[in-house]
PAZAPA-4460 file (N, C-alpha, C; in steps of 0.05 Angstrom, whole numbers, plus 32768, in hexadecimal, padded with zeros to 4 digits):
% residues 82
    n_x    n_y    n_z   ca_x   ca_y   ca_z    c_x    c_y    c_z   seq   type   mol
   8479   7DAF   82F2   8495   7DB0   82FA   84A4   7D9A   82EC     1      X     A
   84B8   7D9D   82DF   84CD   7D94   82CE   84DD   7D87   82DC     2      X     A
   84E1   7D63   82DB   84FD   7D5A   82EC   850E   7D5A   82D6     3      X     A
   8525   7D54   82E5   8542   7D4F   82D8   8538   7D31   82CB     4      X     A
   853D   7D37   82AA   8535   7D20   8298   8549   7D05   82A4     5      X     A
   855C   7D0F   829E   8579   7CEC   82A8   856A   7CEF   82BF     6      X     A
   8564   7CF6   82D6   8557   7CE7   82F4   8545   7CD3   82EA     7      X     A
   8530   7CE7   82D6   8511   7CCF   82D2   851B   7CB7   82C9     8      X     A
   8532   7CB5   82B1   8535   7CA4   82A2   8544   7C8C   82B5     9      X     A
   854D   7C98   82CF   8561   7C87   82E4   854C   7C76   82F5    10      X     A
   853B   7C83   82FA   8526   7C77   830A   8515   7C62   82FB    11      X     A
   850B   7C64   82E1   8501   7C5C   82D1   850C   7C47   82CE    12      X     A
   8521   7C3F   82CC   852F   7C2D   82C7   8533   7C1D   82E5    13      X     A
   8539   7C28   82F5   853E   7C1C   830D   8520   7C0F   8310    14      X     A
   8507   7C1D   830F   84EA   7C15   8319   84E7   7BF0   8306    15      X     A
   84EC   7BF9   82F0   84E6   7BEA   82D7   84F2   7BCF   82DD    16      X     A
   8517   7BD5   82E5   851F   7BB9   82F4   851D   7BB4   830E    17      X     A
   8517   7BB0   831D   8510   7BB2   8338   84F8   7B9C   8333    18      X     A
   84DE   7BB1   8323   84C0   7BA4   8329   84C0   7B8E   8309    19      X     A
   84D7   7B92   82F6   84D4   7B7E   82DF   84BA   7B8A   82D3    20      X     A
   84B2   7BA5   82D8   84A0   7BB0   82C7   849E   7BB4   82A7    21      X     A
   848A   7BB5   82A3   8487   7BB8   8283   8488   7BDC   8280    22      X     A
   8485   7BE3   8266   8494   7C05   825A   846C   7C0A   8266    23      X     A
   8462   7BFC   8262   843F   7C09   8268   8430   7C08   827F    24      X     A
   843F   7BF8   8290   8443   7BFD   82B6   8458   7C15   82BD    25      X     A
   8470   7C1B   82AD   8479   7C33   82BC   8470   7C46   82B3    26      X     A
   8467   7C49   8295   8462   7C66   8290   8442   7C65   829B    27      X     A
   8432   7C57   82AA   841C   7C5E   82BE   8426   7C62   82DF    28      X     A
   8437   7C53   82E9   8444   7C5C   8302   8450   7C7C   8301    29      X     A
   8462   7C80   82EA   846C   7C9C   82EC   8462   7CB2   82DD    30      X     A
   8447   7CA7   82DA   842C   7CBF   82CA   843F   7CC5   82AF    31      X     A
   843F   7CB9   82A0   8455   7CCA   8280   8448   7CB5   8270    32      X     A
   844E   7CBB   8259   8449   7CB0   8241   845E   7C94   823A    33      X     A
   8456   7C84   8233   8461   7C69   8226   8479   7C6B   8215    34      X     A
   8471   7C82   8205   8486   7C92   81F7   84A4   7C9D   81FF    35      X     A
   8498   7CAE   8215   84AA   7CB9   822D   84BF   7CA8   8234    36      X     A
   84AF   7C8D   8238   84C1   7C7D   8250   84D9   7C68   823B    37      X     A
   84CA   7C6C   8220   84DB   7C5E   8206   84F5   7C6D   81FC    38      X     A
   84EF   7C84   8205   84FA   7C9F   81FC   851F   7C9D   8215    39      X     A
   8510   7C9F   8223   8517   7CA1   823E   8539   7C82   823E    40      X     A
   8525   7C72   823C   8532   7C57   8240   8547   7C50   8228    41      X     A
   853E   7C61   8211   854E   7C52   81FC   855B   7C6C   81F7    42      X     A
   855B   7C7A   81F5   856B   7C96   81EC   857C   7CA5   8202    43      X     A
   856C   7CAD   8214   8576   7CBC   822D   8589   7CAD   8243    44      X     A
   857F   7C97   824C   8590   7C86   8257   85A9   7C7B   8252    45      X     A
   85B4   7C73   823D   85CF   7C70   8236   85E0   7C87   823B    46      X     A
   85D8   7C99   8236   85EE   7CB2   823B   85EC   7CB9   8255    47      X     A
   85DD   7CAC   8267   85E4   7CBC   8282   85E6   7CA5   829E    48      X     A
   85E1   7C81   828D   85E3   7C70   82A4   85F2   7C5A   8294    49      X     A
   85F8   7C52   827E   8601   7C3E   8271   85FF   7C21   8282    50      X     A
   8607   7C1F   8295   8608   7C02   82A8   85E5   7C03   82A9    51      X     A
   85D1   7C10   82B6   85B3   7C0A   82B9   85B1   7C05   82A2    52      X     A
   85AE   7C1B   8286   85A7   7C13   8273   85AF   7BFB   8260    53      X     A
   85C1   7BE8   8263   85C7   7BCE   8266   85B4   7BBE   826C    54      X     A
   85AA   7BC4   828A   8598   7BB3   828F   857F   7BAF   828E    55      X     A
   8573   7BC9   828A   8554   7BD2   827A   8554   7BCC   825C    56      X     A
   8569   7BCE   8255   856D   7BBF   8236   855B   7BA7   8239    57      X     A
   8572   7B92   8250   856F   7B7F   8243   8546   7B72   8250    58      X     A
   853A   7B80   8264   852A   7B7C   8271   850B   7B87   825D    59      X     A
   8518   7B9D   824E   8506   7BA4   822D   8505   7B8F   821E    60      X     A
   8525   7B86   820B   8518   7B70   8208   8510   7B56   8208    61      X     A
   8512   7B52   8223   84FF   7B39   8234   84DE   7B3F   822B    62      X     A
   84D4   7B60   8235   84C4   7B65   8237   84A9   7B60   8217    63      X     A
   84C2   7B63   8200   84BD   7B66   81E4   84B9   7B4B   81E1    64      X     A
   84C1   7B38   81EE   84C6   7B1A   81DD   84B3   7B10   81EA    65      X     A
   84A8   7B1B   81FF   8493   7B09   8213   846F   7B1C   8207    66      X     A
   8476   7B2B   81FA   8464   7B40   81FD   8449   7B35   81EF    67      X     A
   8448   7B1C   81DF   8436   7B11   81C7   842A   7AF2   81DA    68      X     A
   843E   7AF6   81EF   8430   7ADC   81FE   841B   7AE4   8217    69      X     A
   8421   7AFF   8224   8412   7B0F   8228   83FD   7B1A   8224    70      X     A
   83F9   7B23   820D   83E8   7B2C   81F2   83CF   7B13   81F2    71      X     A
   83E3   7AFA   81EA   83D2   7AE3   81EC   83BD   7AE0   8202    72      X     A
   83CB   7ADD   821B   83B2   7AD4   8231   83A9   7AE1   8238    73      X     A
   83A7   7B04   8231   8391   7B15   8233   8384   7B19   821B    74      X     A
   8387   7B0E   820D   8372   7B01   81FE   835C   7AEC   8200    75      X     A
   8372   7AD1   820D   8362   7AC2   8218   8353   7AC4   822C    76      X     A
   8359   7AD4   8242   834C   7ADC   8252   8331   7AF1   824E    77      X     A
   8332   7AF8   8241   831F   7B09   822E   830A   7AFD   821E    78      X     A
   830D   7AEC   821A   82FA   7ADB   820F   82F0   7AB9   8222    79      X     A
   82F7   7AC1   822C   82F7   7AA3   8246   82DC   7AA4   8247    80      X     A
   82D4   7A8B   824C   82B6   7A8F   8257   82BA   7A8A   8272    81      X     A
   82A4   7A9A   8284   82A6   7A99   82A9   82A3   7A87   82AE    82      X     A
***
């Protein structure tokens, strides 16, 4: 069953700021592809919320600039000894 795309992309955005989620926590909360939710957030959303999409902008790229420090300590963690 097919939702109304601007709803997913409304929610998506609403879930994303709310929980300060990353694009690979919502597209597992709302079963879709990473792709989807990129799709969704950067294309579909301006034309149908402009004010949210503002704010998922700017919470992407938070998410982009933090994303290598992240990266890092699951790395470190990954190699830690117990």
């Amino acid at each position: 069953m097919k939702e109304n795309i601007e709803e997913r992309a409304c929610r998506l955005a609403v879930y994303m700021i709310e929980n300060r989620a990353t694009v690979r926590a919502a597209a597992q909360k709302f079963g879709i592809s990473k792709s989807t939710v990129h799709k969704d957030l950067s294309e579909r959303l301006p034309l149908c919320n402009r004010v949210l999409y503002d704010q998922v902008k700017t919470l992407l790229e938070r998410n982009k600039a933090e994303r290598h420090i992240r990266g890092g300590m699951a790395t470190r963690n990954k190699f830690k000894p117990p």
